[in-house]
TIMITOR-549004 format. One record per residue (C-alpha): z, y negated, x negated; residue number from 1. Coordinates in pm, 1 decimal. Layout:
// TIMITOR-549004
((Z Y X) NUM)
...
END
This chain:
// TIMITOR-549004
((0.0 0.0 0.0) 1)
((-84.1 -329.9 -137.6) 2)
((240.5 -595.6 -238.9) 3)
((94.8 -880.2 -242.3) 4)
((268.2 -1171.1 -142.7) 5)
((123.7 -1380.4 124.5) 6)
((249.9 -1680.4 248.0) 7)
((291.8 -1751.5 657.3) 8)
((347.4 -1985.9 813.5) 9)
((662.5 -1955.3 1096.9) 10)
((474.8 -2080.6 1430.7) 11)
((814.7 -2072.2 1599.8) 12)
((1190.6 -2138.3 1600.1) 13)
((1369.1 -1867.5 1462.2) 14)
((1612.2 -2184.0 431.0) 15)
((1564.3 -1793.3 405.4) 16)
((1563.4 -1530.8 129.5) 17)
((1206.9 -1520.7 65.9) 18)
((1215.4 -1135.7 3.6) 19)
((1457.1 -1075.4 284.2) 20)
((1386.5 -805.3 600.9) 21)
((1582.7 -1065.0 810.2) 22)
((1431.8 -1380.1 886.7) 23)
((1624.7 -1512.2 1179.9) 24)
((1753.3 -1844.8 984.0) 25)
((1337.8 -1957.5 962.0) 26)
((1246.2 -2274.9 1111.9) 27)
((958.3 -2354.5 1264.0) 28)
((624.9 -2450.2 1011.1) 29)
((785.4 -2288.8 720.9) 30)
((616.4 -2150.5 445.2) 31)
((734.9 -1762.5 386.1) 32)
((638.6 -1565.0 131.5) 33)
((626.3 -1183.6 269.8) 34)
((489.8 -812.3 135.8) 35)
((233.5 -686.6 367.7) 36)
((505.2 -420.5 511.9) 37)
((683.5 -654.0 605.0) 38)
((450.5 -744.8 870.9) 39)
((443.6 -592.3 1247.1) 40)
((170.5 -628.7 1484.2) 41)
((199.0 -791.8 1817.1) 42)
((-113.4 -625.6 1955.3) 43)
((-170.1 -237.8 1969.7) 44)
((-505.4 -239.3 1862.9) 45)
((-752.8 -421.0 1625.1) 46)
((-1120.6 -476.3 1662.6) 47)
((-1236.8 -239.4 1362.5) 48)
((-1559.5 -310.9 1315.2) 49)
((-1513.1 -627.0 1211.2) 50)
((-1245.7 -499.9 954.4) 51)
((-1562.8 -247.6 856.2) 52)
((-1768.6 -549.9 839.7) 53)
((-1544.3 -750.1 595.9) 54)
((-1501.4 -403.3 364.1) 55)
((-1803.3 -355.5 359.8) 56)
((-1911.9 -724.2 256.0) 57)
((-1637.0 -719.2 8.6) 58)
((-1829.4 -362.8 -111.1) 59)
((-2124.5 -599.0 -196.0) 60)
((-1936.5 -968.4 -283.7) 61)
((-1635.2 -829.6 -454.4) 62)
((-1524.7 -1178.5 -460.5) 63)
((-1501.3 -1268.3 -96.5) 64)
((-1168.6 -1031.7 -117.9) 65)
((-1008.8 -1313.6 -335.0) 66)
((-1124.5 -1604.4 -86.8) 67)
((-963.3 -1408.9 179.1) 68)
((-665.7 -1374.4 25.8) 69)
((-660.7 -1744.7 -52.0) 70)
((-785.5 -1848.8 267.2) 71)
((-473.3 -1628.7 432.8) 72)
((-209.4 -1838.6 183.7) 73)
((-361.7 -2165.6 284.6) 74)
((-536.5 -2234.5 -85.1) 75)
((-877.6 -2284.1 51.0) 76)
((-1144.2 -2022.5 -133.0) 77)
((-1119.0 -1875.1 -485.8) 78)
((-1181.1 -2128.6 -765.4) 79)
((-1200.8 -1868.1 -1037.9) 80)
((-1216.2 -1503.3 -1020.3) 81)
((-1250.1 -1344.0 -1364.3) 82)
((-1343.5 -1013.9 -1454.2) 83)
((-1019.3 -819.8 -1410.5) 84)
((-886.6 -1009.7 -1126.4) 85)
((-659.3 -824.7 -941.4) 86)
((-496.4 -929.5 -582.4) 87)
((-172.5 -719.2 -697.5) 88)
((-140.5 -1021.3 -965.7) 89)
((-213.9 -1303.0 -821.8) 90)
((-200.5 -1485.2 -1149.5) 91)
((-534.5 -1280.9 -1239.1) 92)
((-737.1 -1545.0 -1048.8) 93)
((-714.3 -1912.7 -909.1) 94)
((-769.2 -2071.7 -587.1) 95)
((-907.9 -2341.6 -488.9) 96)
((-564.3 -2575.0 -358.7) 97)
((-171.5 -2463.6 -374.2) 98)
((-36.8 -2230.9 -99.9) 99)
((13.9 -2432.5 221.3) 100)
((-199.2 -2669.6 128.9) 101)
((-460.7 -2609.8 398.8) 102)
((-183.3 -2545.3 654.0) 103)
((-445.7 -2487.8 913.1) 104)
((-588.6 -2221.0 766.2) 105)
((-280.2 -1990.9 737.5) 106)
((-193.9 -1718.7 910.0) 107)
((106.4 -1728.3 1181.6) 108)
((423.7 -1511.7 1301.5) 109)
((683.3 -1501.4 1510.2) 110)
((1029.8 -1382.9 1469.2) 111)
((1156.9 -1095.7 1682.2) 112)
((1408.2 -884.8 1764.6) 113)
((1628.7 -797.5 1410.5) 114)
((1472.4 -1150.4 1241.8) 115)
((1131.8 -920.3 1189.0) 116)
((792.7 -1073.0 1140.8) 117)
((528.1 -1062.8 1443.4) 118)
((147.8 -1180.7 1350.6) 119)
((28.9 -1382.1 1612.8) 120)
((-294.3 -1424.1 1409.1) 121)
((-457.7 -1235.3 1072.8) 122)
((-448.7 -934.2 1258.2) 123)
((-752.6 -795.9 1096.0) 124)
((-736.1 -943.1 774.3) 125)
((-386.4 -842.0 692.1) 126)
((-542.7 -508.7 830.9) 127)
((-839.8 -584.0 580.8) 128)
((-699.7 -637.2 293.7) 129)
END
């Protein structure tokens, strides 16, 4: 399973432990960073061929993976993608702003029962990737 860190952004009420499995203390528009397990859906099912379509475009334009990612964190595309990048080390490759810094791009959840994370959107690229 990838561990990537992604950053979300809290789209209700609800400082934190960035790492923590309880996130009941977040307030609204904050920037969390979270693994990918930490996630939980909020719908039962996900369109999959449009997560075929992105694997298989990332098949052909390895790179689009890395824009994804940084679109997801709020950074915009990749700036710089060497050979070698890797999306388990971030630090591998640059994007093109800091994380949050296209707020409307990111990705959005909800905190639920226990303090646990609920996508409200990214569905299929958190799926994707």
């Amino acid at each position: 399973m990838l561990r990537a860190l992604f950053s979300l952004m809290l789209a209700t009420a609800l400082s934190l432990n960035a790492m923590a499995n309880d996130f009941s203390a977040a307030k609204p528009g904050e920037l969390v960073q979270v693994r990918l397990e930490q996630l939980h859906p909020t719908q039962s099912v996900v369109g999959y061929d449009q997560i075929y379509y992105k694997l298989g475009r990332f098949a052909k334009e390895p790179k689009k993976r890395y824009d994804e990612y940084c679109e997801a964190n709020g950074q915009g595309e990749s700036s710089k993608v060497p050979n070698g990048a890797n999306l388990h080390a971030p630090q591998s490759f640059e994007c093109q702003g800091a994380v949050g810094s296209r707020g409307s791009e990111m990705k959005t959840v909800v905190v639920g029962p226990g303090g646990q994370l609920y996508l409200t959107d990214g569905h299929h690229t958190f799926t994707t990737l």
